[in-house]
C-alpha positions in Angstrom: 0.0 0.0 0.0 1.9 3.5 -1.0 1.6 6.4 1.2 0.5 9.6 -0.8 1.1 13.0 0.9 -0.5 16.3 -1.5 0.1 19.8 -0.7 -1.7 22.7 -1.4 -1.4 26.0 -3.1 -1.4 29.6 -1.6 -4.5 30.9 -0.1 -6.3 26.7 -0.3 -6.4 24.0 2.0 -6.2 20.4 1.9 -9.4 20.2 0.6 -8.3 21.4 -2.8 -7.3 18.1 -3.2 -10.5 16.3 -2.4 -11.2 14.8 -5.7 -7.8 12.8 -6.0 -7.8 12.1 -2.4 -11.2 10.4 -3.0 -10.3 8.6 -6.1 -6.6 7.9 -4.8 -8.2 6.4 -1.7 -11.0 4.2 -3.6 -7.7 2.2 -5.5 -6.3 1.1 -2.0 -3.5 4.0 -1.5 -3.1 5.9 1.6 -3.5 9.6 1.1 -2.9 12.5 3.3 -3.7 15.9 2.2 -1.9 18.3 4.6 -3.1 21.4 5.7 0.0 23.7 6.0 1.0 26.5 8.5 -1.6 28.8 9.0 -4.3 27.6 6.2 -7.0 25.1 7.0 -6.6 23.5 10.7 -2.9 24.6 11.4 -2.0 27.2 13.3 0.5 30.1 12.0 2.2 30.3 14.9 5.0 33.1 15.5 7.8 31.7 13.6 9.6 33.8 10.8 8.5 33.7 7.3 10.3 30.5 6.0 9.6 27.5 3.8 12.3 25.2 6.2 9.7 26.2 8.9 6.7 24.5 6.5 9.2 21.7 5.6 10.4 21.0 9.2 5.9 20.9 9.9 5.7 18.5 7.4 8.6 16.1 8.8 7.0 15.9 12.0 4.2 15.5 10.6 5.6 12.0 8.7 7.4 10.9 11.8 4.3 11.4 13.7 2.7 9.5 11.6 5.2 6.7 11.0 5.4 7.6 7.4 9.2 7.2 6.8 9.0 7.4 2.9 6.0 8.5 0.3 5.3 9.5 -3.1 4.8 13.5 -2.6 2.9 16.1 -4.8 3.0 19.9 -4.2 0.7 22.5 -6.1 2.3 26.0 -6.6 3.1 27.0 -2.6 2.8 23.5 -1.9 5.4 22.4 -4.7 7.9 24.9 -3.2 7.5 23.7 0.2 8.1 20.2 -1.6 11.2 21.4 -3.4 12.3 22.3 0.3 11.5 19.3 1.9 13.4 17.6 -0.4 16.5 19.7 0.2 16.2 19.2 4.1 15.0 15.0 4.3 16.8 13.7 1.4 16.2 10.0 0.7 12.2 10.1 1.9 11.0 10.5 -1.1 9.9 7.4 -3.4 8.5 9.6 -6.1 7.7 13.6 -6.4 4.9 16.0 -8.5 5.4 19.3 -8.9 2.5 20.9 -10.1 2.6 24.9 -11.5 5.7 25.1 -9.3 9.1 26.7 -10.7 13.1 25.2 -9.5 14.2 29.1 -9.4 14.0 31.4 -6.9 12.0 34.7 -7.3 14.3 37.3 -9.1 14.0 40.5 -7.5 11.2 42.0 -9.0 9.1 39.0 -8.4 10.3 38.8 -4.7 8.5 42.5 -4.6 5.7 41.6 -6.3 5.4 39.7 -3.3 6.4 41.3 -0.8 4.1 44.2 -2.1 1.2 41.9 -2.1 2.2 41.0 1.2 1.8 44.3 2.7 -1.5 44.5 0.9 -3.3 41.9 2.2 -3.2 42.9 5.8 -3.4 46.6 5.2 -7.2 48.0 6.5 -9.7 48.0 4.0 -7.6 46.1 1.2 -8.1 42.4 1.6 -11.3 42.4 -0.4 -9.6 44.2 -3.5 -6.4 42.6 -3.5 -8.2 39.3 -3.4 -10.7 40.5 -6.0 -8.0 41.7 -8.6 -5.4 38.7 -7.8 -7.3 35.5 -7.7 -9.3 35.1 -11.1 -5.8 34.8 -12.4 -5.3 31.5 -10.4 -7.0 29.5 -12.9 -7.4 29.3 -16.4 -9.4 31.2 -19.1 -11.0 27.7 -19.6 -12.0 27.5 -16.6 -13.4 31.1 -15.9 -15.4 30.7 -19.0 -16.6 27.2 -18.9 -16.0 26.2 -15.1 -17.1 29.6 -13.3 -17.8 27.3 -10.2 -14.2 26.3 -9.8 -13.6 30.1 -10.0 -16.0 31.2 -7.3 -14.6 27.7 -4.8 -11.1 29.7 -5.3 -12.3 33.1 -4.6 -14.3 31.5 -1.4 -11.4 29.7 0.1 -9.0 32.8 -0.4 -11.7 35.4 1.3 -12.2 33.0 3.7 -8.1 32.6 4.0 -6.0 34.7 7.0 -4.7 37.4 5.5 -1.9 37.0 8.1 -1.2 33.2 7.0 -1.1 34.6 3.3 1.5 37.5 3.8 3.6 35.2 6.1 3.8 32.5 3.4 4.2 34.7 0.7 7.4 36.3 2.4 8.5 32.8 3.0 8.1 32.3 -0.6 9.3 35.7 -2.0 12.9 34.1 0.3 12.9 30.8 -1.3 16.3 28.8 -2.4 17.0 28.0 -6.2 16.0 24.7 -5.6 17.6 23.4 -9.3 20.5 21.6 -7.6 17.8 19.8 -5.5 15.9 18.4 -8.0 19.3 17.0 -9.7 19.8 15.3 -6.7 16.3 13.8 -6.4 17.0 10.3 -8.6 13.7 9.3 -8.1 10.6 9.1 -10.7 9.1 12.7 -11.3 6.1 14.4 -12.9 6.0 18.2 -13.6 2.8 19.1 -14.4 1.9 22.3 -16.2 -1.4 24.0 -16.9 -1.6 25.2 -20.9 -3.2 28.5 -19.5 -0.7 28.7 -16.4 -0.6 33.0 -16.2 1.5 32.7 -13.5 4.2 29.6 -14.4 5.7 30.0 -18.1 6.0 27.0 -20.3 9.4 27.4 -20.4 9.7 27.3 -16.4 8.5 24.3 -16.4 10.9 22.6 -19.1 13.8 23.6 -16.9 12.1 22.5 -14.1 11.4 18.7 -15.4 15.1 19.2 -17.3 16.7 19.4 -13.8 15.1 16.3 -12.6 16.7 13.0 -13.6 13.8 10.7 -14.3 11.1 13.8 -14.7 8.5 13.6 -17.0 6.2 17.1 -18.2 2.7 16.4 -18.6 1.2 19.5 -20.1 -3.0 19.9 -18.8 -5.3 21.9 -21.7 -7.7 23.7 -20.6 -5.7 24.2 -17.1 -4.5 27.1 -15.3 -2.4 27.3 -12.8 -5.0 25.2 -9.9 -5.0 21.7 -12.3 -6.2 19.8 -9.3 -9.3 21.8 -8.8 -9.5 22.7 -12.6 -9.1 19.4 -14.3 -9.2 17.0 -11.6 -9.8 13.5 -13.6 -6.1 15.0 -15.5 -4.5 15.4 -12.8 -5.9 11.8 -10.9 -4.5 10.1 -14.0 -1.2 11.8 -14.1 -0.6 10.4 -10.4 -2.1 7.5 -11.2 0.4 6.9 -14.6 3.2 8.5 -11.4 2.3 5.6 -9.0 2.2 3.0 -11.6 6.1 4.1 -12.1 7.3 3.3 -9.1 5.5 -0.6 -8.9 2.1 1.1 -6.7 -1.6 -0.6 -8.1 -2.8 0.6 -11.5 -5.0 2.6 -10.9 
């Protein structure tokens, strides 16, 4: 029976990832969604800003558990706090997914974009127009054409979001390592997975990203945006599915 562990974006919980929990579940695998500091049932607690802080949760998390090695899959925030997990517990992974989720750190204008938005979100009277303006952008034209009730989930969850665990995790972002020489390292089987309408990830992000990895394959989603989980969720099932039949887990 493999252990699954999924990881969610910016602003979500673990429930974003409810459909191939579900499914992932129904074939026999064991799957924990996490929630992450500050978002869903965690507490933010009064650490600094910092991804090691998210990886280090996660680890105790495992060991808590008993969960020594698992097939992993991070979605945007959650593929960064993967990328660091994988820096600091080397070896516990038996397979990884990164899904809209770049090696490379921020360059500087990126890392003020955050920080920018950082300081918006907890500034009086701005939450609802930062959210407003920032968020449709999360998912695909597809989607907010054709799917405008995956749209209105992702502007729920981020108004219902604390705008204090949002700015914390997007400094800890905005700080972020180049992670390319971790993902050399990680000799293990590997899925990128990239939305065709990603507005956030470029395509060519994502090649360098799977080109880092040594047994990484790019599955490219159409009709995705950046949230393929809650966008295009029977794609996204299958990719981990086609992931887990890699490393000898059932077919699902």
């Amino acid at each position: 029976m493999t252990q699954v562990v999924l990881l969610h974006a910016l602003s979500l919980d673990a429930s974003m990832w409810e459909a191939q929990r579900r499914e992932l579940t129904a074939l026999g695998h064991q799957v924990l969604a996490v929630d992450q500091r500050g978002f869903g049932s965690a507490p933010l607690g009064d650490a600094p800003p910092s991804l090691d802080v998210v990886a280090d949760d996660l680890a105790r998390e495992l060991d808590a558990r008993g969960v020594e090695r698992a097939v992993f899959a991070g979605s945007s925030m959650g593929g960064y706090v993967l990328m660091t997990f994988l820096r600091r517990y080397p070896g516990r992974a038996e397979a990884v997914c990164l899904l809209s989720a770049r090696a490379t750190a921020d360059p500087p204008e990126a890392q003020e974009q955050r920080l920018r938005f950082a300081d918006a979100i907890t500034a009086d009277g701005m939450r609802e127009t930062v959210v407003a303006r920032t968020t449709p952008r999360l998912v695909g034209r597809t989607t907010r054409e054709t799917r405008p009730e995956v749209l209105a989930r992702v502007l729920a969850d981020a108004h219902r979001a604390d705008p204090a665990a949002v700015a914390w995790a997007q400094r800890a972002i905005a700080e972020r390592s180049d992670h390319t020489a971790t993902l050399r390292e990680t000799d293990v089987s590997a899925l990128v997975i990239a939305g065709a309408e990603d507005e956030l990830v470029a395509a060519d992000e994502s090649l360098h990203t799977v080109r880092a990895l040594p047994r990484g394959e790019l599955v490219t989603i159409e009709g995705a945006g950046h949230l393929q989980p809650l966008e295009t969720p029977d794609a996204v099932t299958a990719a981990l599915c086609s992931l887990l039949d890699r490393v000898g887990a059932a077919t699902c």
